[in-house]
C-alpha positions as semicolon CSV with decimal commas, in nm:
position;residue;x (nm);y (nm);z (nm)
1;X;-0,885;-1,567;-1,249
2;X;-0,765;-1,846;-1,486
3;X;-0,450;-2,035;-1,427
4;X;-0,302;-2,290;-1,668
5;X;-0,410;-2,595;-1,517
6;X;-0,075;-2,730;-1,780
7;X;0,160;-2,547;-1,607
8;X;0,381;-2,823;-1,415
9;X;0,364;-2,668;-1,005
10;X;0,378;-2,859;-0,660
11;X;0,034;-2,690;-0,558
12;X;-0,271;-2,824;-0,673
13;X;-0,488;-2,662;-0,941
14;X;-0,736;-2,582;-0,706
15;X;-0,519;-2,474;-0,448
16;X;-0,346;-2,265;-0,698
17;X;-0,662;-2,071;-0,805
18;X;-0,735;-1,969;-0,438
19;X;-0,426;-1,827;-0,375
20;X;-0,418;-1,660;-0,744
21;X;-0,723;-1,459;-0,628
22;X;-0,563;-1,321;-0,317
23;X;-0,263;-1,221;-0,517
24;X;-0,410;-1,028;-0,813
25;X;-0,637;-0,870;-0,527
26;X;-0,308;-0,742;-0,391
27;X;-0,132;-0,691;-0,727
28;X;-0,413;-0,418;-0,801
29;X;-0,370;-0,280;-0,448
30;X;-0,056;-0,202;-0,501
31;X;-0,126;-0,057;-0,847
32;X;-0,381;0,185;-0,748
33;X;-0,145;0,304;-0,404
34;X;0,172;0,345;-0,648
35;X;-0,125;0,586;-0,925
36;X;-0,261;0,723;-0,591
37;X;0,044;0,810;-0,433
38;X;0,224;0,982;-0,760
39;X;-0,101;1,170;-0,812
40;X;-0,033;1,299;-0,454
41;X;0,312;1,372;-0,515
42;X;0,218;1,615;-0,828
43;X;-0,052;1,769;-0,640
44;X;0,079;1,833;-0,320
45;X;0,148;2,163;-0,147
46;X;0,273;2,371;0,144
47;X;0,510;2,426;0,365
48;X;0,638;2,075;0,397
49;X;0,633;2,054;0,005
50;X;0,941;1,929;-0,051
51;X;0,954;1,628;0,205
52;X;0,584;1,541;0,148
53;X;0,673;1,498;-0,210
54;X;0,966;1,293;-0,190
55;X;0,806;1,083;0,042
56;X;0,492;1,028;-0,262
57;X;0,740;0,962;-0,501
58;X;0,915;0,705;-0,296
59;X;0,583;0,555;-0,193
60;X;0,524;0,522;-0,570
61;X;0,836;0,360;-0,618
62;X;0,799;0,090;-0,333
63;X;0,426;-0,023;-0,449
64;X;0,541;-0,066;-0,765
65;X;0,799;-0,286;-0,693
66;X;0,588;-0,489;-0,447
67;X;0,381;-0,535;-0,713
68;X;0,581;-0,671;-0,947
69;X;0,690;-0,916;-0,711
70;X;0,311;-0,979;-0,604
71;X;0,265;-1,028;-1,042
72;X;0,595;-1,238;-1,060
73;X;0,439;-1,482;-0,814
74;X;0,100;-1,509;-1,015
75;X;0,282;-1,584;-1,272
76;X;0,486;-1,801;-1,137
77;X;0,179;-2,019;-1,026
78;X;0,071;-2,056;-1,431
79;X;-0,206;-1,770;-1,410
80;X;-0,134;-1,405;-1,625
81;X;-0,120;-1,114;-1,372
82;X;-0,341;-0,834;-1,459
83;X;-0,295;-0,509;-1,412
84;X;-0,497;-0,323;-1,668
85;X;-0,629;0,012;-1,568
86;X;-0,950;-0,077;-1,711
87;X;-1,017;-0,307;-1,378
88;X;-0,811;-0,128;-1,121
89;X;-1,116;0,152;-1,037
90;X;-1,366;-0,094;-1,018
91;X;-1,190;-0,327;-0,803
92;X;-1,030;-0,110;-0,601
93;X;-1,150;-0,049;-0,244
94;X;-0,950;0,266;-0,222
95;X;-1,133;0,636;-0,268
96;X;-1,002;0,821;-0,583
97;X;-0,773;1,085;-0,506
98;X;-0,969;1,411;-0,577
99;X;-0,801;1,630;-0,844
100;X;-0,677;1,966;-0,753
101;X;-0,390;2,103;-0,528
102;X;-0,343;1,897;-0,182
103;X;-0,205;2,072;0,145
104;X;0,088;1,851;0,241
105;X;-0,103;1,763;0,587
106;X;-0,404;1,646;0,386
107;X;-0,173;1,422;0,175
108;X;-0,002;1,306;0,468
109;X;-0,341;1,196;0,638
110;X;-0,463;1,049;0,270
111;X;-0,161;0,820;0,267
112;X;-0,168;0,693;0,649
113;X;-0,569;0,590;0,616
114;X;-0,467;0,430;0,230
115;X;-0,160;0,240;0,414
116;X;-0,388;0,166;0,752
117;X;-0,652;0,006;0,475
118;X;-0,396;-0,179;0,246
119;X;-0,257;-0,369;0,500
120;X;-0,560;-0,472;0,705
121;X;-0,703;-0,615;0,354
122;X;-0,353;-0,804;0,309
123;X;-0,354;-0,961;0,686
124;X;-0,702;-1,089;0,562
125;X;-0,505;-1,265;0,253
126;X;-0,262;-1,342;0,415
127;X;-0,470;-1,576;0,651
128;X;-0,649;-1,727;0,347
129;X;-0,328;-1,813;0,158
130;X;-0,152;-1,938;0,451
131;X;-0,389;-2,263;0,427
132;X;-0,247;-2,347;0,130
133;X;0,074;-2,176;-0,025
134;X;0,376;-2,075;0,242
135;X;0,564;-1,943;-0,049
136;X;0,304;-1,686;-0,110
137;X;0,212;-1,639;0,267
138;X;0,598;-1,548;0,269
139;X;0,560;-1,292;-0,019
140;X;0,289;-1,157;0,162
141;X;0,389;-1,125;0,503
142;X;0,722;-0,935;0,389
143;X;0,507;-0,698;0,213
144;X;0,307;-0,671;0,531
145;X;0,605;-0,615;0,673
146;X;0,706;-0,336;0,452
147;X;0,389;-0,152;0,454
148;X;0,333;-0,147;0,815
149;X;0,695;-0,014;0,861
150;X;0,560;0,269;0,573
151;X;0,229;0,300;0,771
152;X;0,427;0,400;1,063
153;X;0,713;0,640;0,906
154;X;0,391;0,830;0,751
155;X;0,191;0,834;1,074
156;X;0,480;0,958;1,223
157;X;0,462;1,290;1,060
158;X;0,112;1,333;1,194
159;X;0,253;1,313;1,553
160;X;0,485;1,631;1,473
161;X;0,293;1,927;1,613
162;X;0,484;2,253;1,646
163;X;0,678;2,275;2,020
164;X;0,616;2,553;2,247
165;X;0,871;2,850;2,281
166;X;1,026;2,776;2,613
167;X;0,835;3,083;2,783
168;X;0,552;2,936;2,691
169;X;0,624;2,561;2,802
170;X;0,745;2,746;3,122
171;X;0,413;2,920;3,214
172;X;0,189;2,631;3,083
173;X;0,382;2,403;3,325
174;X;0,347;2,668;3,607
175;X;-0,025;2,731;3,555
176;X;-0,109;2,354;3,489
Protein backbone atom coordinates (compact mmCIF):
# COMPACT_ATOMS: atom_id res chain seq x y z
CA UNK A 1 0.00 0.00 0.00
CA UNK A 2 1.33 3.50 -0.88
CA UNK A 3 1.79 6.16 1.69
CA UNK A 4 2.78 9.75 0.92
CA UNK A 5 6.27 9.66 1.68
CA UNK A 6 5.37 14.03 1.81
CA UNK A 7 3.21 13.70 4.47
CA UNK A 8 5.15 15.40 7.56
CA UNK A 9 4.89 12.19 10.53
CA UNK A 10 7.34 11.22 13.46
CA UNK A 11 7.59 7.55 11.99
CA UNK A 12 9.77 6.84 9.31
CA UNK A 13 8.61 6.16 5.74
CA UNK A 14 9.55 2.79 5.98
CA UNK A 15 8.32 2.22 9.26
CA UNK A 16 5.15 3.78 8.21
CA UNK A 17 4.54 1.36 5.26
CA UNK A 18 4.86 -1.71 7.58
CA UNK A 19 2.47 -0.73 9.88
CA UNK A 20 0.08 0.63 6.91
CA UNK A 21 -0.09 -3.02 5.77
CA UNK A 22 -1.20 -4.41 9.08
CA UNK A 23 -3.85 -1.77 9.30
CA UNK A 24 -5.63 -1.98 5.93
CA UNK A 25 -5.34 -5.88 6.62
CA UNK A 26 -7.51 -5.12 9.62
CA UNK A 27 -9.53 -2.27 8.04
CA UNK A 28 -10.91 -5.03 5.51
CA UNK A 29 -11.42 -7.44 8.42
CA UNK A 30 -13.56 -5.44 9.88
CA UNK A 31 -15.37 -4.62 6.64
CA UNK A 32 -16.16 -8.05 5.63
CA UNK A 33 -17.35 -9.04 9.69
CA UNK A 34 -19.65 -5.75 9.71
CA UNK A 35 -21.18 -7.29 5.52
CA UNK A 36 -20.97 -10.77 7.18
CA UNK A 37 -22.63 -10.08 10.22
CA UNK A 38 -25.69 -7.85 8.65
CA UNK A 39 -26.08 -10.60 6.08
CA UNK A 40 -26.61 -12.84 9.19
CA UNK A 41 -28.86 -10.56 10.79
CA UNK A 42 -31.35 -10.56 7.57
CA UNK A 43 -31.08 -14.18 7.25
CA UNK A 44 -31.41 -15.46 10.51
CA UNK A 45 -34.15 -17.59 12.02
CA UNK A 46 -35.77 -19.45 14.90
CA UNK A 47 -36.71 -19.41 18.05
CA UNK A 48 -34.11 -17.05 19.37
CA UNK A 49 -34.88 -14.73 16.30
CA UNK A 50 -35.24 -11.77 17.87
CA UNK A 51 -32.04 -11.69 20.20
CA UNK A 52 -29.85 -13.39 17.52
CA UNK A 53 -30.74 -10.54 15.32
CA UNK A 54 -30.15 -7.72 17.45
CA UNK A 55 -27.07 -9.10 18.44
CA UNK A 56 -26.00 -9.15 14.16
CA UNK A 57 -27.08 -5.83 13.89
CA UNK A 58 -25.07 -4.60 16.78
CA UNK A 59 -22.10 -6.65 15.64
CA UNK A 60 -22.50 -4.73 12.36
CA UNK A 61 -22.53 -1.61 14.05
CA UNK A 62 -19.32 -2.18 16.25
CA UNK A 63 -17.03 -3.43 13.14
CA UNK A 64 -17.93 -0.65 11.42
CA UNK A 65 -16.93 1.71 13.75
CA UNK A 66 -13.66 -0.10 14.53
CA UNK A 67 -13.04 0.28 11.21
CA UNK A 68 -13.28 3.60 10.73
CA UNK A 69 -11.03 4.15 13.44
CA UNK A 70 -8.61 1.34 11.98
CA UNK A 71 -9.07 3.78 8.31
CA UNK A 72 -8.68 7.09 10.38
CA UNK A 73 -5.29 5.83 11.53
CA UNK A 74 -4.11 4.87 7.89
CA UNK A 75 -4.87 7.92 7.07
CA UNK A 76 -3.51 9.54 9.56
CA UNK A 77 -0.03 7.93 8.70
CA UNK A 78 -0.25 9.73 4.89
CA UNK A 79 -1.52 6.39 3.12
CA UNK A 80 -5.53 6.32 1.59
CA UNK A 81 -7.50 3.56 3.42
CA UNK A 82 -9.22 1.24 1.15
CA UNK A 83 -12.12 -0.30 1.54
CA UNK A 84 -13.52 -1.07 -1.86
CA UNK A 85 -15.63 -4.14 -2.16
CA UNK A 86 -13.85 -5.01 -5.20
CA UNK A 87 -10.73 -6.24 -2.83
CA UNK A 88 -12.54 -7.23 0.30
CA UNK A 89 -13.47 -11.08 -1.15
CA UNK A 90 -10.22 -11.65 -2.35
CA UNK A 91 -8.40 -10.59 0.60
CA UNK A 92 -10.47 -11.74 3.00
CA UNK A 93 -9.61 -14.88 5.00
CA UNK A 94 -13.14 -15.21 6.15
CA UNK A 95 -15.71 -17.96 4.36
CA UNK A 96 -18.65 -16.17 2.56
CA UNK A 97 -21.73 -16.39 4.38
CA UNK A 98 -23.92 -18.85 2.35
CA UNK A 99 -27.20 -17.28 1.13
CA UNK A 100 -30.42 -18.61 2.33
CA UNK A 101 -32.28 -18.67 5.76
CA UNK A 102 -29.83 -19.34 8.92
CA UNK A 103 -31.13 -21.15 12.18
CA UNK A 104 -30.21 -18.70 14.93
CA UNK A 105 -27.78 -21.52 16.52
CA UNK A 106 -25.98 -21.79 13.17
CA UNK A 107 -25.53 -17.96 13.14
CA UNK A 108 -24.53 -17.95 16.58
CA UNK A 109 -21.70 -20.64 15.90
CA UNK A 110 -20.82 -18.62 12.38
CA UNK A 111 -20.11 -15.50 14.41
CA UNK A 112 -18.03 -17.12 17.46
CA UNK A 113 -15.52 -19.07 14.80
CA UNK A 114 -15.50 -15.42 12.54
CA UNK A 115 -14.70 -13.52 16.03
CA UNK A 116 -12.25 -16.61 17.32
CA UNK A 117 -10.42 -15.98 13.65
CA UNK A 118 -10.46 -12.08 13.60
CA UNK A 119 -8.78 -11.70 16.60
CA UNK A 120 -6.08 -14.38 16.40
CA UNK A 121 -5.10 -12.62 12.89
CA UNK A 122 -5.05 -9.13 14.86
CA UNK A 123 -2.74 -10.54 17.92
CA UNK A 124 -0.46 -11.50 14.89
CA UNK A 125 -0.53 -7.57 13.85
CA UNK A 126 -0.49 -6.52 16.68
CA UNK A 127 3.01 -8.11 17.42
CA UNK A 128 4.33 -6.82 14.06
CA UNK A 129 3.26 -3.20 14.64
CA UNK A 130 4.33 -3.12 18.12
CA UNK A 131 8.10 -2.97 16.72
CA UNK A 132 7.49 0.08 15.35
CA UNK A 133 4.26 2.26 15.99
CA UNK A 134 2.75 2.23 19.87
CA UNK A 135 0.09 4.50 18.65
CA UNK A 136 -1.20 1.90 16.36
CA UNK A 137 -0.28 -1.11 18.70
CA UNK A 138 -2.71 0.99 21.03
CA UNK A 139 -5.49 1.15 18.34
CA UNK A 140 -5.07 -2.34 17.97
CA UNK A 141 -4.92 -3.79 21.22
CA UNK A 142 -8.27 -1.85 22.25
CA UNK A 143 -9.87 -3.42 19.35
CA UNK A 144 -8.46 -6.69 20.57
CA UNK A 145 -9.86 -5.81 23.48
CA UNK A 146 -13.27 -5.22 22.15
CA UNK A 147 -13.52 -8.22 20.06
CA UNK A 148 -12.43 -10.68 22.53
CA UNK A 149 -15.01 -9.20 25.03
CA UNK A 150 -17.62 -9.82 21.72
CA UNK A 151 -16.00 -13.29 21.19
CA UNK A 152 -16.98 -14.14 24.61
CA UNK A 153 -20.68 -12.52 24.97
CA UNK A 154 -21.35 -14.67 21.61
CA UNK A 155 -19.73 -17.86 22.89
CA UNK A 156 -21.67 -17.41 25.74
CA UNK A 157 -24.89 -18.20 24.09
CA UNK A 158 -23.44 -21.50 22.93
CA UNK A 159 -22.98 -22.53 26.63
CA UNK A 160 -26.93 -22.08 27.19
CA UNK A 161 -28.34 -25.58 26.85
CA UNK A 162 -31.92 -26.09 28.03
CA UNK A 163 -32.01 -27.06 32.13
CA UNK A 164 -33.60 -30.13 33.30
CA UNK A 165 -37.19 -30.08 34.91
CA UNK A 166 -36.38 -30.60 38.52
CA UNK A 167 -37.81 -34.32 38.42
CA UNK A 168 -35.57 -34.95 36.07
CA UNK A 169 -32.33 -33.29 37.68
CA UNK A 170 -33.66 -35.23 40.78
CA UNK A 171 -33.54 -38.79 39.30
CA UNK A 172 -30.40 -38.12 37.12
CA UNK A 173 -28.63 -37.12 40.39
CA UNK A 174 -30.09 -40.26 42.16
CA UNK A 175 -29.19 -42.73 39.40
CA UNK A 176 -25.72 -41.07 38.67
Amino acid sequence: MKINRNFQHHLPNDSRSAVVVELQATLQDLIMMSLQAKQLHWAVTGPDFRSTHELMDEIAHEAQAFADEVAERTAALGAVPDGRLAGLYAASPLPQVRVGFVPSPEVISITANRLKSLSGRLRNRISRVAEVDPVSEDLLLNLLYKLEKRSWMVQARQLDKPRPKLGEAMMTEVHA
